[in-house]
C-alpha positions in Angstrom: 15.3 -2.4 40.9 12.5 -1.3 38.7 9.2 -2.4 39.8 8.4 -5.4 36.7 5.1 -4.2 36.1 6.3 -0.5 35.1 9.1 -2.2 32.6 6.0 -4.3 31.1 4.6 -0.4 29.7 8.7 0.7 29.0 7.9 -1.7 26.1 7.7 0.5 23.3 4.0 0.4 21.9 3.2 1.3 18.4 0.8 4.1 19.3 -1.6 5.5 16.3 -0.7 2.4 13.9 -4.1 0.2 15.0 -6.1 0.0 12.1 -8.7 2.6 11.0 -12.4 1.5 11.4 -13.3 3.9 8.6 -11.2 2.4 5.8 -13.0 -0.7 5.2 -14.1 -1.7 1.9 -17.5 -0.8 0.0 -20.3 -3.7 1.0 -20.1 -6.0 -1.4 -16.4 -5.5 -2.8 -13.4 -7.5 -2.8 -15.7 -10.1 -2.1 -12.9 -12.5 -3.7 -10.0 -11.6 -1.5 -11.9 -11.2 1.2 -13.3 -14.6 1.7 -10.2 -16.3 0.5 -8.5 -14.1 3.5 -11.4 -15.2 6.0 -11.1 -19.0 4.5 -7.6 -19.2 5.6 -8.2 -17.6 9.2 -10.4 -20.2 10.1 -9.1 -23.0 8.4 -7.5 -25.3 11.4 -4.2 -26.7 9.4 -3.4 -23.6 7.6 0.1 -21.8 7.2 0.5 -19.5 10.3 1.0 -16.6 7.8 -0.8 -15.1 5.0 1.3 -12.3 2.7 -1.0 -10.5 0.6 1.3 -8.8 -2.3 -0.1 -6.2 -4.4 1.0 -3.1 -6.4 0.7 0.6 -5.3 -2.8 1.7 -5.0 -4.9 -1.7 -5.3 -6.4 -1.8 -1.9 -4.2 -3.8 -0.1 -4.9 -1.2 2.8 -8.5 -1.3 2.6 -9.0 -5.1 2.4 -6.7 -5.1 5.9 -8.6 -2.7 7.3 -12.2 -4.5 6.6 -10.3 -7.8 7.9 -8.8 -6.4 11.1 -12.4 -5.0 11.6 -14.2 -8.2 10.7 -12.0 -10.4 13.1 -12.4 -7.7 15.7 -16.2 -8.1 15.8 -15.3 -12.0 16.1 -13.4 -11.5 18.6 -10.1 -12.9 16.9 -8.1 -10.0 16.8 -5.6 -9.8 18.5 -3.1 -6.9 17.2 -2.9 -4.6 14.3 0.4 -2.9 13.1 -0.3 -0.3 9.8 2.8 0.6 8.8 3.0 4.1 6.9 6.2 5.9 5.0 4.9 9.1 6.7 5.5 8.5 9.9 9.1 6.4 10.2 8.4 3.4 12.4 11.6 0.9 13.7 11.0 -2.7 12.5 10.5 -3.8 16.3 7.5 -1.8 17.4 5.5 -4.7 15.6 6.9 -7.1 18.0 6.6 -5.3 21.0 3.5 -4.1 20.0 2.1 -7.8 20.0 3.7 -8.6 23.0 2.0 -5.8 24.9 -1.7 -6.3 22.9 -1.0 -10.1 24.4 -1.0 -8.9 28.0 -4.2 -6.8 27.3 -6.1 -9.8 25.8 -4.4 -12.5 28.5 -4.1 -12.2 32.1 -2.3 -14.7 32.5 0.1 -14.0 29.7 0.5 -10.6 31.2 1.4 -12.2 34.4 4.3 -14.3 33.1 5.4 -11.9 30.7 5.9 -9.4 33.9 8.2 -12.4 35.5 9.9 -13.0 33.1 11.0 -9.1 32.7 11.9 -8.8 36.5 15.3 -9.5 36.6 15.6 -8.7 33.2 15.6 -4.8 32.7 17.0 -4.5 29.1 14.9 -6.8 27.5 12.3 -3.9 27.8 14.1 -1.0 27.7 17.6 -2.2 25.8 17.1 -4.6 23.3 15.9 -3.8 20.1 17.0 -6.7 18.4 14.3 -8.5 16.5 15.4 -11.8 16.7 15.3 -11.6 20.7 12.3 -9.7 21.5 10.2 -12.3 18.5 11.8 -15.0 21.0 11.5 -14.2 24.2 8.6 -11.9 24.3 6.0 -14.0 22.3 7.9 -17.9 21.4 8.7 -18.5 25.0 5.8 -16.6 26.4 3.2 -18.5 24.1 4.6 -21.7 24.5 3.0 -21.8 27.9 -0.9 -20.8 27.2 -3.6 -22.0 24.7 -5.4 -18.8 23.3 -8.8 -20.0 22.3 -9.7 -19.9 18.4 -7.4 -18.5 15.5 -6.1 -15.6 17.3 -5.3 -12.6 14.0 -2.5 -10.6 13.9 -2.3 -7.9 11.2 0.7 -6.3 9.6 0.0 -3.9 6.6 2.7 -2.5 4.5 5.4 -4.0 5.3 7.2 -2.7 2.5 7.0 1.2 4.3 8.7 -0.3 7.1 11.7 1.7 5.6 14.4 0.6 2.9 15.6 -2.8 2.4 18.7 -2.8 5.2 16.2 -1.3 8.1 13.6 -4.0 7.7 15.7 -6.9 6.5 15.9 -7.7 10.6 11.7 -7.9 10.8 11.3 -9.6 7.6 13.9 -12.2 8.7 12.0 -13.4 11.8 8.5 -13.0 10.7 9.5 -15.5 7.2 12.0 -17.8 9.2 10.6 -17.7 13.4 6.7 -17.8 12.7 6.2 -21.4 12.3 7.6 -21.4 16.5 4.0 -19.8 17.1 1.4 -21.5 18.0 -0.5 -23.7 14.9 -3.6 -21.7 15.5 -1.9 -18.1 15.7 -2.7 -16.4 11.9 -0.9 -13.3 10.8 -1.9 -11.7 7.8 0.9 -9.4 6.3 0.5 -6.8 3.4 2.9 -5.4 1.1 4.0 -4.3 -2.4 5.9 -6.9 -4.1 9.6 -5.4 -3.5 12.7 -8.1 -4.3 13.4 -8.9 -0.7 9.8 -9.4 0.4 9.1 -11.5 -2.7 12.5 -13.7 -2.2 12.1 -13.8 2.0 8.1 -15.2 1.9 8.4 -16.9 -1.3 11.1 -19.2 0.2 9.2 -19.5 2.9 6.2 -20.7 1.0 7.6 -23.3 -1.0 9.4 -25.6 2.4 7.7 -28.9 2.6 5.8 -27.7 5.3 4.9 -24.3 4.8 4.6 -21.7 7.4 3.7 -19.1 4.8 1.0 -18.3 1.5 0.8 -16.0 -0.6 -1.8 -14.5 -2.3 -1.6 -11.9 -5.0 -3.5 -8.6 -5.7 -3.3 -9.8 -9.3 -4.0 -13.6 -9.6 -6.7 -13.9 -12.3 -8.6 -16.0 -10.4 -9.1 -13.7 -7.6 -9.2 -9.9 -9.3 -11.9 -11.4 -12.2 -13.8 -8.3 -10.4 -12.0 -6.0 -9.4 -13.1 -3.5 -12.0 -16.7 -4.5 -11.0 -15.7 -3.1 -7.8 -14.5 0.2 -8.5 -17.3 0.7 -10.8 -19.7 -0.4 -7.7 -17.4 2.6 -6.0 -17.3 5.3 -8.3 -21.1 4.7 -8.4 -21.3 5.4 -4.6 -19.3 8.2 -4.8 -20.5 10.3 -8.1 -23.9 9.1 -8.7 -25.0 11.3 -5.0 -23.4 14.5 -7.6 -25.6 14.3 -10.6 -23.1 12.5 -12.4 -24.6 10.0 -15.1 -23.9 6.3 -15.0 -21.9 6.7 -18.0 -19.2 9.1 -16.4 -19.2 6.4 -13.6 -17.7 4.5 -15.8 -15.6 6.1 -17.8 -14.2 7.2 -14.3 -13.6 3.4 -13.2 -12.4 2.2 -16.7 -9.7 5.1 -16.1 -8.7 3.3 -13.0 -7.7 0.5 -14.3 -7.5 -2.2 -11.4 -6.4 0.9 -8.8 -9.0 1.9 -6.5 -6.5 4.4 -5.3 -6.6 6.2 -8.5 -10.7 5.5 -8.4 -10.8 7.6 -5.3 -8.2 10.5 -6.0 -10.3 10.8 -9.2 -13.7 10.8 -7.5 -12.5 13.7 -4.9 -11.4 15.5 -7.7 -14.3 15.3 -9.8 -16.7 15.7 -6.4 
């Protein structure tokens, strides 16, 4: 039989899809988002799941990126999982990406997780259901420890986890199986507002007891300044070139709410 340990690293590990130090947001941007995000990580009764929904090109990247990196300096993070259309990713590798961050942050998790696989050869190099690896691998497994803190687990893009069929399977457990996590486990997820993210976590959001929220890229309340923000970018980016304050502007009035379109502009014009 294969030895347990070895199958532990058959587990199929999302390599290149951490998050990317260098994409985190302008100091003193998003400020909104941002704290509302951090609010919720660190508030003790809050939903296990945050889904941040936002259109094409208004950050939702970014603000992930300066989260997973914030939470990382605090020592809360405990897995990251950017999904990208470029590079075709099966709904799973989240999952058994977690799992095998888990064992790298636990000892002791590691231990039982490499028990529980001896004996049991296909759950790490067979199954590729989501339903049974969310279960086994991470419900069962975390059911027996008490990680310390609000432990963060970040999912961007959801939505570029292919079409609608290929991640119906990871969009069913993560809106239906997180409440089985632990209370203090947080997941933010990120993704573009598509009909079956939008019905899946919106259901989930409205139960009596909530498992998910959702905050949106384009709640008033939140994205008052978002067009101070790109301004505060194309500043940082065209004022270094000669450029007046006035075409900083007219750049980030151009934009819109997209800081995507802000910084294809700004390497254009640059």
């Amino acid at each position: 039989m294969k030895d347990a340990a070895r199958l532990l690293y058959d587990l199929p590990y999302g390599e290149g899809a951490h998050f990317n130090p260098s994409r985190r947001c302008l100091a003193d941007t998003r400020v909104d988002f941002l704290n509302e995000i951090k609010s919720w990580v660190n508030e003790p009764k809050a939903p296990r799941m945050l889904v941040l929904f936002g259109q094409a090109g208004m950050g939702k990247t970014t603000i992930a990126s300066e989260i997973a990196s914030w939470s990382d300096e605090q020592g809360q993070l405990i897995s990251s999982f950017f999904f990208n259309r470029s590079v075709p990713r099966p709904p799973y590798l989240p999952i058994t990406t977690l799992a095998r961050d888990l064992c790298d942050n636990s000892l002791p998790f590691k231990r039982s997780t490499v028990e529980m696989l001896r004996g049991n050869t296909s759950l790490a190099v067979g199954t590729r259901d989501c339903a049974t690896l969310f279960q086994r691998l991470l419900v069962e497994q975390l059911d027996k420890f008490d990680f310390v803190g609000n432990p963060l687990v970040i999912i961007d893009a959801l939505d570029e986890c292919g079409d609608e069929e290929e991640r119906e399977s990871l969009i069913a457990v993560l809106s239906e199986r997180v409440r089985n996590l632990p209370a203090n486990f947080r997941i933010l997820l990120t993704a573009r507002p598509e009909r079956d993210l939008e019905t899946a976590f919106q259901d989930a959001s409205s139960t009596p007891d909530p498992c998910v929220r959702i905050v949106r890229m384009d709640d008033k309340d939140l994205s008052a300044s978002t067009e101070d923000d790109i301004l505060k970018y194309t500043r940082s980016q065209m004022s270094t070139h000669n450029f007046s304050d006035s075409d900083c502007r007219k750049v980030a009035q151009s934009s819109g709410t997209l800081f995507q379109w802000a910084s294809v502009a700004c390497d254009f014009i640059i």
